[in-house]
mmCIF file of the N, C-alpha and C atoms, coordinates in Angstrom:
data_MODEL
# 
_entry.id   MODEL 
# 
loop_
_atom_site.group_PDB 
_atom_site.id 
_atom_site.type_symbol 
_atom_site.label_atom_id 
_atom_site.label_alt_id 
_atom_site.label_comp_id 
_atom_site.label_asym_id 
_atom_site.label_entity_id 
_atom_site.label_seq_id 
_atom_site.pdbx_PDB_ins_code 
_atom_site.Cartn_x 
_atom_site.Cartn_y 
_atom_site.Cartn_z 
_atom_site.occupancy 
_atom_site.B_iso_or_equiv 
_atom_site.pdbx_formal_charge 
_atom_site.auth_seq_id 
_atom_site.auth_comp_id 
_atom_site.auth_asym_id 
_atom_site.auth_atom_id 
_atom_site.pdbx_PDB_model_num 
ATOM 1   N N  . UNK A 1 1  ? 16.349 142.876 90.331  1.00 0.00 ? 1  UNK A N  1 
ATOM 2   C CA . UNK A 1 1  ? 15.936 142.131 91.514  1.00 0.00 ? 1  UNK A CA 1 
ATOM 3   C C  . UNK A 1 1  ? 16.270 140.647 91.367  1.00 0.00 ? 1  UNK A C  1 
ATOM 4   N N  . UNK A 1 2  ? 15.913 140.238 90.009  1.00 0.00 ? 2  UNK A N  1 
ATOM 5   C CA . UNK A 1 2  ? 16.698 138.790 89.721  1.00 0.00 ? 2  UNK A CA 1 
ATOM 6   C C  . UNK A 1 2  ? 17.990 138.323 90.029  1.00 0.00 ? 2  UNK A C  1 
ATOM 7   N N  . UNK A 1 3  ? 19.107 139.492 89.582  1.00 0.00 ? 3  UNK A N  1 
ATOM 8   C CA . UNK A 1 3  ? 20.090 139.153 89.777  1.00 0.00 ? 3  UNK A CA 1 
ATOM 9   C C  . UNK A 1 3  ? 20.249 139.311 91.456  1.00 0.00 ? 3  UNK A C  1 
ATOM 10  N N  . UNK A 1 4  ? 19.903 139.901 92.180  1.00 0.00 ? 4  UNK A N  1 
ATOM 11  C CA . UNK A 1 4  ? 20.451 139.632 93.388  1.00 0.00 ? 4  UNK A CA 1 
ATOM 12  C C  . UNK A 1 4  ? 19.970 138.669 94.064  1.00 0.00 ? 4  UNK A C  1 
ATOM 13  N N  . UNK A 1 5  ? 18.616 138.735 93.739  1.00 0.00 ? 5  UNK A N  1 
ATOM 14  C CA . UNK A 1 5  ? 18.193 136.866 94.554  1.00 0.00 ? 5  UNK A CA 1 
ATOM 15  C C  . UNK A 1 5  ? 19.132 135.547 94.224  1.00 0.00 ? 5  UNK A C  1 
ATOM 16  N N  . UNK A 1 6  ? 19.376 135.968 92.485  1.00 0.00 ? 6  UNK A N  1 
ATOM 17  C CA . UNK A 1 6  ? 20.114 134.782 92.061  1.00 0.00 ? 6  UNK A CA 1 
ATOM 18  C C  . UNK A 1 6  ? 21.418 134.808 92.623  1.00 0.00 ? 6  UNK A C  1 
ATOM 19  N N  . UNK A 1 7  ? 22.550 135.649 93.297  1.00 0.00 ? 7  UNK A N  1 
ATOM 20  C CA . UNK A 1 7  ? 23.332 136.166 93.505  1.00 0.00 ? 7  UNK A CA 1 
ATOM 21  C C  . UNK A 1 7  ? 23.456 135.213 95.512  1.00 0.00 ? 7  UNK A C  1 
ATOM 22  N N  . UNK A 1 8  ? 21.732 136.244 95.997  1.00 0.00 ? 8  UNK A N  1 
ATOM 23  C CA . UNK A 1 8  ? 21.911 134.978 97.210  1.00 0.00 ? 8  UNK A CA 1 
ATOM 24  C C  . UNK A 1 8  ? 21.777 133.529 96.840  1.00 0.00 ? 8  UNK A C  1 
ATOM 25  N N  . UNK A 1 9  ? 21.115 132.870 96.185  1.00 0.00 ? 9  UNK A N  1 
ATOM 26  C CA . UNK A 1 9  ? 20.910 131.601 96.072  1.00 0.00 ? 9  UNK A CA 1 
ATOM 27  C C  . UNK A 1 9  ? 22.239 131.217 95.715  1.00 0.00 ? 9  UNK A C  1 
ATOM 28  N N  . UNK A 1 10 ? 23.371 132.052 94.901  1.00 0.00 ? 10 UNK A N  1 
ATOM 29  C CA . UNK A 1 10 ? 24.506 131.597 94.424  1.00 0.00 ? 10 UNK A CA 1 
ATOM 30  C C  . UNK A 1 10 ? 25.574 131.481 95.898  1.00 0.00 ? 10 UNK A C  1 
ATOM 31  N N  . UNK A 1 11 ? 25.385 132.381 96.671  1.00 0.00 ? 11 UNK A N  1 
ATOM 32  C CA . UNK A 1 11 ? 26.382 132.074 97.746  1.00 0.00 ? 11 UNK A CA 1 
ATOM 33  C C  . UNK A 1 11 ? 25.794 131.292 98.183  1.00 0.00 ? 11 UNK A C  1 
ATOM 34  N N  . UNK A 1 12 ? 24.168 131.059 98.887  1.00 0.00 ? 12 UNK A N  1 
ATOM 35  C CA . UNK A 1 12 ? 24.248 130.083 100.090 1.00 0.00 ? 12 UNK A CA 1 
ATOM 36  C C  . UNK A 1 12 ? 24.924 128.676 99.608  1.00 0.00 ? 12 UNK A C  1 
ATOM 37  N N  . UNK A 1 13 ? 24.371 128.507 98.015  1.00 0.00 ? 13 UNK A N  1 
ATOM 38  C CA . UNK A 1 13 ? 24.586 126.983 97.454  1.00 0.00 ? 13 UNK A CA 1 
ATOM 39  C C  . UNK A 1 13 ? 26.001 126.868 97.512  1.00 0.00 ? 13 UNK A C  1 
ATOM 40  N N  . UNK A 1 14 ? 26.996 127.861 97.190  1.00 0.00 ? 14 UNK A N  1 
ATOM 41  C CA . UNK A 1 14 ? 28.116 128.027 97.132  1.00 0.00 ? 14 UNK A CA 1 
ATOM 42  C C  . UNK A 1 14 ? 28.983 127.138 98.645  1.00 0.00 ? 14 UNK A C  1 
ATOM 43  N N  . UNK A 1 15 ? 28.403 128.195 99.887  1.00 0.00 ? 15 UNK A N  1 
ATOM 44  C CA . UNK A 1 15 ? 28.720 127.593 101.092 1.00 0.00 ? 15 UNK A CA 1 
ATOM 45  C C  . UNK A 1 15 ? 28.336 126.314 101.088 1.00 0.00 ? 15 UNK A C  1 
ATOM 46  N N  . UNK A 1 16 ? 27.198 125.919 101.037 1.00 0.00 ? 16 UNK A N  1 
ATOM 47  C CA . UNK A 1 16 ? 26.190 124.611 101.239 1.00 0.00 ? 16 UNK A CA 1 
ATOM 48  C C  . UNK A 1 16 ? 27.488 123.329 100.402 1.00 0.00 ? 16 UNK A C  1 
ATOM 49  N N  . UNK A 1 17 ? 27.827 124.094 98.899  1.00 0.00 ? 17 UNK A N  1 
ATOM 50  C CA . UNK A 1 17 ? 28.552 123.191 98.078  1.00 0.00 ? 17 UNK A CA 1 
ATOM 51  C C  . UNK A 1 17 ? 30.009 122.576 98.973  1.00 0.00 ? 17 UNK A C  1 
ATOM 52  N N  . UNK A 1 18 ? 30.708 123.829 99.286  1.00 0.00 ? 18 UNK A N  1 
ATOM 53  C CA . UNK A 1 18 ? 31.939 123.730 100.234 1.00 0.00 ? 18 UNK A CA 1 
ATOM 54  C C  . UNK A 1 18 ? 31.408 122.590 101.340 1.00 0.00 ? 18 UNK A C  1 
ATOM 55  N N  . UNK A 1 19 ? 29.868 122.328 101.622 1.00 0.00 ? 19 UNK A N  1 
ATOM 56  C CA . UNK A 1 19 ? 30.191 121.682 103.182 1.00 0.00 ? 19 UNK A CA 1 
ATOM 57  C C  . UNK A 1 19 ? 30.874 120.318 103.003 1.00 0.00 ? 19 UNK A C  1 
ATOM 58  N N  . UNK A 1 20 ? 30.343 119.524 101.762 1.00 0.00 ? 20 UNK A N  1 
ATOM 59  C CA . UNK A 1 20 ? 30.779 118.559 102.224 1.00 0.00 ? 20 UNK A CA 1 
ATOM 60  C C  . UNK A 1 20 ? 32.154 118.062 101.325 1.00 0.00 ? 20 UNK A C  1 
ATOM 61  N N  . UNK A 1 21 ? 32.335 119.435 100.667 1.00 0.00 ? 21 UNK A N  1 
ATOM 62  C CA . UNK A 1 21 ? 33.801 119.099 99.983  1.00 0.00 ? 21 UNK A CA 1 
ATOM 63  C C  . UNK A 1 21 ? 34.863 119.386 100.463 1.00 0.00 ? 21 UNK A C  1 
ATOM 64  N N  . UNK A 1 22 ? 34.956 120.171 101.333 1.00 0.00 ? 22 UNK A N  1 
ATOM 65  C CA . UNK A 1 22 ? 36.187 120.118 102.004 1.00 0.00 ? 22 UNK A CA 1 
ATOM 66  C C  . UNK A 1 22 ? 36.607 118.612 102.494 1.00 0.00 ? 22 UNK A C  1 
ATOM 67  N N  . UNK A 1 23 ? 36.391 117.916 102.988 1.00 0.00 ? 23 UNK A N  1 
ATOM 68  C CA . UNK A 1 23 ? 36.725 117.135 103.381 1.00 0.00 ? 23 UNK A CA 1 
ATOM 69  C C  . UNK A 1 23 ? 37.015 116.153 103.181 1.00 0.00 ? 23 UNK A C  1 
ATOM 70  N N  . UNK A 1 24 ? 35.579 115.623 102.018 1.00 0.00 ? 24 UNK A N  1 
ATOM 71  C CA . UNK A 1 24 ? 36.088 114.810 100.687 1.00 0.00 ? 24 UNK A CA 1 
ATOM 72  C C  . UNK A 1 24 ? 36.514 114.936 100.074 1.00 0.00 ? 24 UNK A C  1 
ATOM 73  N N  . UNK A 1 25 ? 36.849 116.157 99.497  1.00 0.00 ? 25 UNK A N  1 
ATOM 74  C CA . UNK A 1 25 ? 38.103 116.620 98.395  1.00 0.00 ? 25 UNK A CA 1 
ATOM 75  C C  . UNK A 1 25 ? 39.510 116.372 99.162  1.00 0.00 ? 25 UNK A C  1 
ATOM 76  N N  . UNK A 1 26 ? 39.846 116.472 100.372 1.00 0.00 ? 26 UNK A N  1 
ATOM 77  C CA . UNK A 1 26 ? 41.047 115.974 101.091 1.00 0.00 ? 26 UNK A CA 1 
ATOM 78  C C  . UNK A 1 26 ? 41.455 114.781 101.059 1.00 0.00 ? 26 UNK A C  1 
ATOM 79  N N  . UNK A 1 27 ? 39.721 114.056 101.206 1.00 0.00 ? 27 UNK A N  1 
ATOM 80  C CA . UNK A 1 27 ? 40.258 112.631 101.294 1.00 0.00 ? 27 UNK A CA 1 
ATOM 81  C C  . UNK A 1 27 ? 40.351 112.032 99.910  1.00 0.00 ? 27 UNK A C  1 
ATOM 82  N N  . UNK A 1 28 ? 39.568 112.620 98.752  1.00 0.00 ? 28 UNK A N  1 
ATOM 83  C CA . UNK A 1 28 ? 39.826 112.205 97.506  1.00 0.00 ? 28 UNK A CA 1 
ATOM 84  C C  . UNK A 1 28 ? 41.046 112.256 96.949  1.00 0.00 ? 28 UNK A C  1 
ATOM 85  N N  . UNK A 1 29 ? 41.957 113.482 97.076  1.00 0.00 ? 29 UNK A N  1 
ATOM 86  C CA . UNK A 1 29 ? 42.980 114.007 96.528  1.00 0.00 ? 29 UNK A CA 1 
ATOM 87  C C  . UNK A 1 29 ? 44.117 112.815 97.577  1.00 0.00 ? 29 UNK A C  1 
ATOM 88  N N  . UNK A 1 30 ? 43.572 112.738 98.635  1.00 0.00 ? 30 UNK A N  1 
ATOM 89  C CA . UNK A 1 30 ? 44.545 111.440 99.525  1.00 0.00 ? 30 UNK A CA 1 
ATOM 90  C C  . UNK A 1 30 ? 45.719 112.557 100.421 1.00 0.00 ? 30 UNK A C  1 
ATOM 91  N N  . UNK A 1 31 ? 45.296 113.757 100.809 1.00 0.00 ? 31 UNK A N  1 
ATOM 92  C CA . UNK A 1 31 ? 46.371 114.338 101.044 1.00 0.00 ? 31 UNK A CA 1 
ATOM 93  C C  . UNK A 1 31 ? 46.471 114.213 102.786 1.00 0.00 ? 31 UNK A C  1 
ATOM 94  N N  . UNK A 1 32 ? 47.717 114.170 102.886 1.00 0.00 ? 32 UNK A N  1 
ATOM 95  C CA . UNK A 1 32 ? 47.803 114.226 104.339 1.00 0.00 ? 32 UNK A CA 1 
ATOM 96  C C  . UNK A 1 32 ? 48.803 115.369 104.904 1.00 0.00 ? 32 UNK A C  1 
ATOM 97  N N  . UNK A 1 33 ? 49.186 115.323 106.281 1.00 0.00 ? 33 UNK A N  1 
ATOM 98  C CA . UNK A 1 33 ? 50.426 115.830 106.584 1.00 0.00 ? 33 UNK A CA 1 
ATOM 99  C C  . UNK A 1 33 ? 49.886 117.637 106.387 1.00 0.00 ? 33 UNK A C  1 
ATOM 100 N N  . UNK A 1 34 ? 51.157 118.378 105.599 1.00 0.00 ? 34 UNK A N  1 
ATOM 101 C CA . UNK A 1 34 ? 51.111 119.339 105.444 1.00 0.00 ? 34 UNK A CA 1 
ATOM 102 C C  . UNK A 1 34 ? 50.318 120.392 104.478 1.00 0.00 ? 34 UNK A C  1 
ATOM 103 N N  . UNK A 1 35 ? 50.255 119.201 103.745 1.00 0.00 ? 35 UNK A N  1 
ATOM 104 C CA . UNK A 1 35 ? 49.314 119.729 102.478 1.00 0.00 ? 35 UNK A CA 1 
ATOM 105 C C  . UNK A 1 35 ? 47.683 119.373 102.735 1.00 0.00 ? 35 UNK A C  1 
ATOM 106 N N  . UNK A 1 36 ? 47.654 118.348 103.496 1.00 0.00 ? 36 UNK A N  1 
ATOM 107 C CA . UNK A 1 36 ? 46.148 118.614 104.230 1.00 0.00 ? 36 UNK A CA 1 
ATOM 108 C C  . UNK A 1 36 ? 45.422 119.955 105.148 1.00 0.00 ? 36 UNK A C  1 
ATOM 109 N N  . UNK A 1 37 ? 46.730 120.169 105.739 1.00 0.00 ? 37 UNK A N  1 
ATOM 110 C CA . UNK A 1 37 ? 46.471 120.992 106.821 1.00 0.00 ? 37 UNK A CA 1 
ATOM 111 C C  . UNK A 1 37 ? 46.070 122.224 106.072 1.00 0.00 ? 37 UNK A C  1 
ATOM 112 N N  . UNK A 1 38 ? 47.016 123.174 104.865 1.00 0.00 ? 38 UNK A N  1 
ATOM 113 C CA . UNK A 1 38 ? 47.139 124.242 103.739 1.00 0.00 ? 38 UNK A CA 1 
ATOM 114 C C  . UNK A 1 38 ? 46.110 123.926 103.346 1.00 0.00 ? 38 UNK A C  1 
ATOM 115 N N  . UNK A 1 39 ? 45.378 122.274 102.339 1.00 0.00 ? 39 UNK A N  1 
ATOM 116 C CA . UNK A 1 39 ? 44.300 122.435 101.678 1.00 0.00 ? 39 UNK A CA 1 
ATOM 117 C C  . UNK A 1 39 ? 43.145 123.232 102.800 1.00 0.00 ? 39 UNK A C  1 
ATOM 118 N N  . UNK A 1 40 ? 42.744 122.582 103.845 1.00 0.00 ? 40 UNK A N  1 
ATOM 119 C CA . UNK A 1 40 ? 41.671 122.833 104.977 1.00 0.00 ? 40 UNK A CA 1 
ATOM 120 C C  . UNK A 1 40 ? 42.245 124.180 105.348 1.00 0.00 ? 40 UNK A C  1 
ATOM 121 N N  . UNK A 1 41 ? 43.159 124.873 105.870 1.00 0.00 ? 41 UNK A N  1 
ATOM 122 C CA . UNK A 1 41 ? 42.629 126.469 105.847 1.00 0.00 ? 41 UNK A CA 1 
ATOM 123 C C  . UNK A 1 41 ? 42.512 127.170 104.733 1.00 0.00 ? 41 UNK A C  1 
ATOM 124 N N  . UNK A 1 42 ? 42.467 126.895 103.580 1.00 0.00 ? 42 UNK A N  1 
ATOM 125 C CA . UNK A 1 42 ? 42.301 127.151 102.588 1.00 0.00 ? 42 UNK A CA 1 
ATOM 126 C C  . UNK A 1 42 ? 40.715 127.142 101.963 1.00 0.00 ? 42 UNK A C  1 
ATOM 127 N N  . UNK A 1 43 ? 40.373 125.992 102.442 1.00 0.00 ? 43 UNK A N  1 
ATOM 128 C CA . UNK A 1 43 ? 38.544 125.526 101.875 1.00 0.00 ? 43 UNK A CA 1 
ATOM 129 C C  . UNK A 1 43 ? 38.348 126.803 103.187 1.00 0.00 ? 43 UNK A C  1 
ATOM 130 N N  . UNK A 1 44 ? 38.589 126.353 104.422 1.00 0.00 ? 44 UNK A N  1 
ATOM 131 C CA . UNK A 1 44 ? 38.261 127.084 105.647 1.00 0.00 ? 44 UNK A CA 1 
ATOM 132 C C  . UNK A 1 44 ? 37.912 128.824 105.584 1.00 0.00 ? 44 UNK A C  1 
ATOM 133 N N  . UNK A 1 45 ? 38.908 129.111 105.041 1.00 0.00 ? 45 UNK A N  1 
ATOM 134 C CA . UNK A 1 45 ? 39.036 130.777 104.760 1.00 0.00 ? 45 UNK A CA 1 
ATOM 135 C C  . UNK A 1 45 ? 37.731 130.641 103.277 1.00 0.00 ? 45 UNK A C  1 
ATOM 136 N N  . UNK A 1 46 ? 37.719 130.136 101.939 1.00 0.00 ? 46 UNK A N  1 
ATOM 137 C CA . UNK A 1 46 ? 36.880 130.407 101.497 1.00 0.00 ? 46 UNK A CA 1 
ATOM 138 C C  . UNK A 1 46 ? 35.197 130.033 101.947 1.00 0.00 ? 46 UNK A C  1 
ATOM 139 N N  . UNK A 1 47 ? 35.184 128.979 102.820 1.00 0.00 ? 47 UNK A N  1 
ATOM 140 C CA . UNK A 1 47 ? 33.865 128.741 103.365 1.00 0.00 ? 47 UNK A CA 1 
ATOM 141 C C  . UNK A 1 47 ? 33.214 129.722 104.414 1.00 0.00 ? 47 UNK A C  1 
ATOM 142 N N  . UNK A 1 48 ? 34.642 130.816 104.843 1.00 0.00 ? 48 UNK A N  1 
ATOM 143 C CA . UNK A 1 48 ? 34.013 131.969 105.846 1.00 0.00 ? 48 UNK A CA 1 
ATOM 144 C C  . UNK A 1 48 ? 33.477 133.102 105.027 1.00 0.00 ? 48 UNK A C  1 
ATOM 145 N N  . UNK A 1 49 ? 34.195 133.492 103.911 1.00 0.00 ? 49 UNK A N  1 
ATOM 146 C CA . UNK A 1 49 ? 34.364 134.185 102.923 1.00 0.00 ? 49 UNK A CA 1 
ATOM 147 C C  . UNK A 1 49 ? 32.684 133.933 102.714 1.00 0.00 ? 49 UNK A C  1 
ATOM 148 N N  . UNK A 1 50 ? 32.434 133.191 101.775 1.00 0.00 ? 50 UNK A N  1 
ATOM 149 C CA . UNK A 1 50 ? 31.033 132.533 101.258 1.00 0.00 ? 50 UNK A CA 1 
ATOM 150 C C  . UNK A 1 50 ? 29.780 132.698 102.548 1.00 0.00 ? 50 UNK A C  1 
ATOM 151 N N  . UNK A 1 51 ? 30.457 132.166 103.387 1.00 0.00 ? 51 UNK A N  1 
ATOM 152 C CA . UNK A 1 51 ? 29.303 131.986 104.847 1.00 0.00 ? 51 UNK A CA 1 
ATOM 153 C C  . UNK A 1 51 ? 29.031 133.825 104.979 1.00 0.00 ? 51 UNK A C  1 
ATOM 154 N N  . UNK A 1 52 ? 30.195 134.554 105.326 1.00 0.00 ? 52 UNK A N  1 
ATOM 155 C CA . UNK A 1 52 ? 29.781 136.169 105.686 1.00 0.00 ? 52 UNK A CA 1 
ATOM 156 C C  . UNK A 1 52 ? 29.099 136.962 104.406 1.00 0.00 ? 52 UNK A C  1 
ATOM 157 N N  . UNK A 1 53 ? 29.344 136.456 103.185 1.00 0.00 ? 53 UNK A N  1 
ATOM 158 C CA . UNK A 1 53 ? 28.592 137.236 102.155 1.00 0.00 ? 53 UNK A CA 1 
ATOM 159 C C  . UNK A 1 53 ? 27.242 136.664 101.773 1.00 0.00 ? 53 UNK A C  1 
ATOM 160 N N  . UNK A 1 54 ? 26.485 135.455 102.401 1.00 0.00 ? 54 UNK A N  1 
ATOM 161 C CA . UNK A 1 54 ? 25.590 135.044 102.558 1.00 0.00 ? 54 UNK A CA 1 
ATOM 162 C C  . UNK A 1 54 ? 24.901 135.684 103.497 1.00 0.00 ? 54 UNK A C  1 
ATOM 163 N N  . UNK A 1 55 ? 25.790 135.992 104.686 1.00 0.00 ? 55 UNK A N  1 
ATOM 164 C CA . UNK A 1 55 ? 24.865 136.575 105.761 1.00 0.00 ? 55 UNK A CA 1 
ATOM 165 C C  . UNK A 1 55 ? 24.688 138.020 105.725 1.00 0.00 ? 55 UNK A C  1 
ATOM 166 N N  . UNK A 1 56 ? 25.776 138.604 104.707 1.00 0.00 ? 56 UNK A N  1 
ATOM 167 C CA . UNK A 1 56 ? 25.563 139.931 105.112 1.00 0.00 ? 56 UNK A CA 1 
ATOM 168 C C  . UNK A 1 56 ? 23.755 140.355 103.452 1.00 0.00 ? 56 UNK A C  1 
ATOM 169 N N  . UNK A 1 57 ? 23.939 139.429 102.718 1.00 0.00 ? 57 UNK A N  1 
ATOM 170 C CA . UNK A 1 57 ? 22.595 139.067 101.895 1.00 0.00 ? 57 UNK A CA 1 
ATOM 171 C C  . UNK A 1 57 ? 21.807 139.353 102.228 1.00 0.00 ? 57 UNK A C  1 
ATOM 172 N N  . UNK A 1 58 ? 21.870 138.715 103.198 1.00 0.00 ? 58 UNK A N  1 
ATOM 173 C CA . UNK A 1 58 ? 20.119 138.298 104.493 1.00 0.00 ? 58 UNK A CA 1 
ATOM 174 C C  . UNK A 1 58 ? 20.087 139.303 105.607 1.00 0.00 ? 58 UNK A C  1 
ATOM 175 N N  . UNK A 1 59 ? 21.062 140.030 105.690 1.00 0.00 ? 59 UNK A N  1 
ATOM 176 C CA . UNK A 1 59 ? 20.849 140.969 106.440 1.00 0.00 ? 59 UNK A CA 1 
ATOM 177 C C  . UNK A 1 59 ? 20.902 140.668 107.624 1.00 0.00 ? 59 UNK A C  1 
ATOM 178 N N  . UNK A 1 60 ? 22.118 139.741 108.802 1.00 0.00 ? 60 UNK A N  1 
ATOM 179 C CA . UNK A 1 60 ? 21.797 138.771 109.901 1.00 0.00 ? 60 UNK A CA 1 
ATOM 180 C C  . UNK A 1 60 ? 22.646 140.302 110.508 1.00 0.00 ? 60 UNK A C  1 
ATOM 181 N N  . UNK A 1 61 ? 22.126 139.750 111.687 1.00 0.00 ? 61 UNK A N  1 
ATOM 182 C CA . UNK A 1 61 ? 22.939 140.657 112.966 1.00 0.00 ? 61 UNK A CA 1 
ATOM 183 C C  . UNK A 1 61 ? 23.471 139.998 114.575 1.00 0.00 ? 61 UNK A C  1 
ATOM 184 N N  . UNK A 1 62 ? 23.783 140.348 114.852 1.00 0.00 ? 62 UNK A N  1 
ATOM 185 C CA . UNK A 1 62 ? 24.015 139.829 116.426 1.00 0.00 ? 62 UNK A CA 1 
ATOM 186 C C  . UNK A 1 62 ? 23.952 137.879 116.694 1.00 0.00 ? 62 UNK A C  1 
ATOM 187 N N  . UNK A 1 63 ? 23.230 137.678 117.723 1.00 0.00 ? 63 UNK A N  1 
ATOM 188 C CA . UNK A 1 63 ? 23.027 136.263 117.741 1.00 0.00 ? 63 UNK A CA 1 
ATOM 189 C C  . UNK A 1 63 ? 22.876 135.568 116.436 1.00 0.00 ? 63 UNK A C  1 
ATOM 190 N N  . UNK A 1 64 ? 21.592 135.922 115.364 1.00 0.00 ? 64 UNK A N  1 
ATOM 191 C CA . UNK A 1 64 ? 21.363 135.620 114.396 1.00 0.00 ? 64 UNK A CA 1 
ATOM 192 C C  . UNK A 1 64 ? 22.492 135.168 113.348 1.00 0.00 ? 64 UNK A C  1 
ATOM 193 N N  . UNK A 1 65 ? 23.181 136.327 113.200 1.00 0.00 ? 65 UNK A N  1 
ATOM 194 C CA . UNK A 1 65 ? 24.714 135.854 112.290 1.00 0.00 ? 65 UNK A CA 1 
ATOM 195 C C  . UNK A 1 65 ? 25.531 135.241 112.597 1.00 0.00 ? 65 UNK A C  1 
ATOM 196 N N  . UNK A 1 66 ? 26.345 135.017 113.822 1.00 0.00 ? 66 UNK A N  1 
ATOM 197 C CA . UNK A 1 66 ? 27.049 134.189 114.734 1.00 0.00 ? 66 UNK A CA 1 
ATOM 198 C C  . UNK A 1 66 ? 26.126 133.100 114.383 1.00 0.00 ? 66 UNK A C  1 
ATOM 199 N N  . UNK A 1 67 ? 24.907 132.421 114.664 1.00 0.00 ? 67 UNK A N  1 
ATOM 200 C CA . UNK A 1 67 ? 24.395 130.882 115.017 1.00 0.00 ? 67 UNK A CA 1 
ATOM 201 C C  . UNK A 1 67 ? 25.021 130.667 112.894 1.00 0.00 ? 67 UNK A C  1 
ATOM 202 N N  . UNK A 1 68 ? 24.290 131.562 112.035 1.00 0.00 ? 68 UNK A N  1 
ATOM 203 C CA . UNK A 1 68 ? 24.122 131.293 110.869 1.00 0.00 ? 68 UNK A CA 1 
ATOM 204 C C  . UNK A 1 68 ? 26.112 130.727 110.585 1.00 0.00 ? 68 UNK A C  1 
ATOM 205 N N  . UNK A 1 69 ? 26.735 131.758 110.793 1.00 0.00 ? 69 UNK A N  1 
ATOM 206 C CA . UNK A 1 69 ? 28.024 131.946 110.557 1.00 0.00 ? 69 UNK A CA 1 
ATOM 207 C C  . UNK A 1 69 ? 28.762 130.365 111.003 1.00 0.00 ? 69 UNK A C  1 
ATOM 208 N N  . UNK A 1 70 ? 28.482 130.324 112.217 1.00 0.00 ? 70 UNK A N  1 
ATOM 209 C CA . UNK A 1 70 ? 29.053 128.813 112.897 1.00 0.00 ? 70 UNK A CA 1 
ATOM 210 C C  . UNK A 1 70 ? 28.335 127.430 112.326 1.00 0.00 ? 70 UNK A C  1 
ATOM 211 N N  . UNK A 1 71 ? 27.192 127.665 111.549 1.00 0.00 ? 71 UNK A N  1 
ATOM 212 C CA . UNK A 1 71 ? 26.827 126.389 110.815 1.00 0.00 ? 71 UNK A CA 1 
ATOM 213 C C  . UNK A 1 71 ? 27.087 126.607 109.491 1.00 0.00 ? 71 UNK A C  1 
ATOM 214 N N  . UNK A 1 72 ? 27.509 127.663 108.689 1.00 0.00 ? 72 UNK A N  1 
ATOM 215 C CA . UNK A 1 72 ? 27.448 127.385 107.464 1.00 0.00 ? 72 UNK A CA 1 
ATOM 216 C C  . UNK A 1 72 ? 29.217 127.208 107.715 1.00 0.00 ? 72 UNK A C  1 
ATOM 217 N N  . UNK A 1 73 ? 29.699 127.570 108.561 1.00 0.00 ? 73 UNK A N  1 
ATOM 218 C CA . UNK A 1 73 ? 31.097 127.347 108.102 1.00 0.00 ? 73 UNK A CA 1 
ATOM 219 C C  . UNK A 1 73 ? 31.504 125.663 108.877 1.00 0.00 ? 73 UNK A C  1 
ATOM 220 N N  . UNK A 1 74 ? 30.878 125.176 109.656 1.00 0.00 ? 74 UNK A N  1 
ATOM 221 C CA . UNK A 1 74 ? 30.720 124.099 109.829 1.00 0.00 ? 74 UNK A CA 1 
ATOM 222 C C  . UNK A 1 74 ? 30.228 122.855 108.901 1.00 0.00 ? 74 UNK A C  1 
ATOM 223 N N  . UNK A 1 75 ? 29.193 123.557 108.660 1.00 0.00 ? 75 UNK A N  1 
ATOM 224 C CA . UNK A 1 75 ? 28.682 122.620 106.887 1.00 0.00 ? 75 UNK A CA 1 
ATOM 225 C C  . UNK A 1 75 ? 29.729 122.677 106.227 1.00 0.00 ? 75 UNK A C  1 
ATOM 226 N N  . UNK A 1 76 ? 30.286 123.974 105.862 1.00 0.00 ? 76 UNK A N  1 
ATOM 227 C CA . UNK A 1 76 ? 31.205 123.811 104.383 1.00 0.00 ? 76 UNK A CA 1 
ATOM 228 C C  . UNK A 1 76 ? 32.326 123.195 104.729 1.00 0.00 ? 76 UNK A C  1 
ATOM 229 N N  . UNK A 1 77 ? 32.936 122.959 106.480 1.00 0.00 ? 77 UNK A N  1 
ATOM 230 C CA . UNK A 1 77 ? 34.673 122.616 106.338 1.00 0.00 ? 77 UNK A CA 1 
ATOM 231 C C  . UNK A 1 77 ? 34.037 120.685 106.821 1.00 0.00 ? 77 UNK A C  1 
ATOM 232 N N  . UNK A 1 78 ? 32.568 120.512 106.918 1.00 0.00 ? 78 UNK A N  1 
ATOM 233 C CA . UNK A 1 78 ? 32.536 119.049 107.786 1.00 0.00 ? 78 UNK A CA 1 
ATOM 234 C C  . UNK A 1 78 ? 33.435 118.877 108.881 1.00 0.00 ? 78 UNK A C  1 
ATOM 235 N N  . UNK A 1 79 ? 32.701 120.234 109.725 1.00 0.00 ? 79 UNK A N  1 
ATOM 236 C CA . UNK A 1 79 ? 33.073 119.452 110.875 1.00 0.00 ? 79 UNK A CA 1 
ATOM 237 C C  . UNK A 1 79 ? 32.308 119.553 111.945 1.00 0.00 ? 79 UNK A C  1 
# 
């Protein structure tokens, strides 16, 4: 039972971690152009990744997963 609580706490923090690095990691690394665009669907695809295995955790459905889904992947890409 430990490990799976620890398991959710590991994705949400996971997503939560992505929110505000995507963006600062873009701007840290200084990238622009094309390789900005590749880095960001890149964080993008793993912050959905992270966001749906968080929700499917918690067991979300319908409205519930959609609202969850559109803010954690919003947190993780900052935007």
């Amino acid at each position: 039972m430990k490990v799976i609580l620890f398991g959710i706490a590991l994705a949400a923090f996971s997503a939560q971690a992505l929110a505000v690095n995507c963006m600062e990691h873009a701007k840290e690394k200084k990238l622009a152009g094309a390789a900005q665009t590749s880095f960001m669907k890149k964080c993008e695809s793993d912050a959905k990744a992270s966001c749906t295995a968080a929700a499917k955790e918690k067991k979300l459905a319908g409205a519930a997963q959609t609202s969850f889904m559109k803010k954690c992947v919003s947190d993780a890409t900052g935007h």
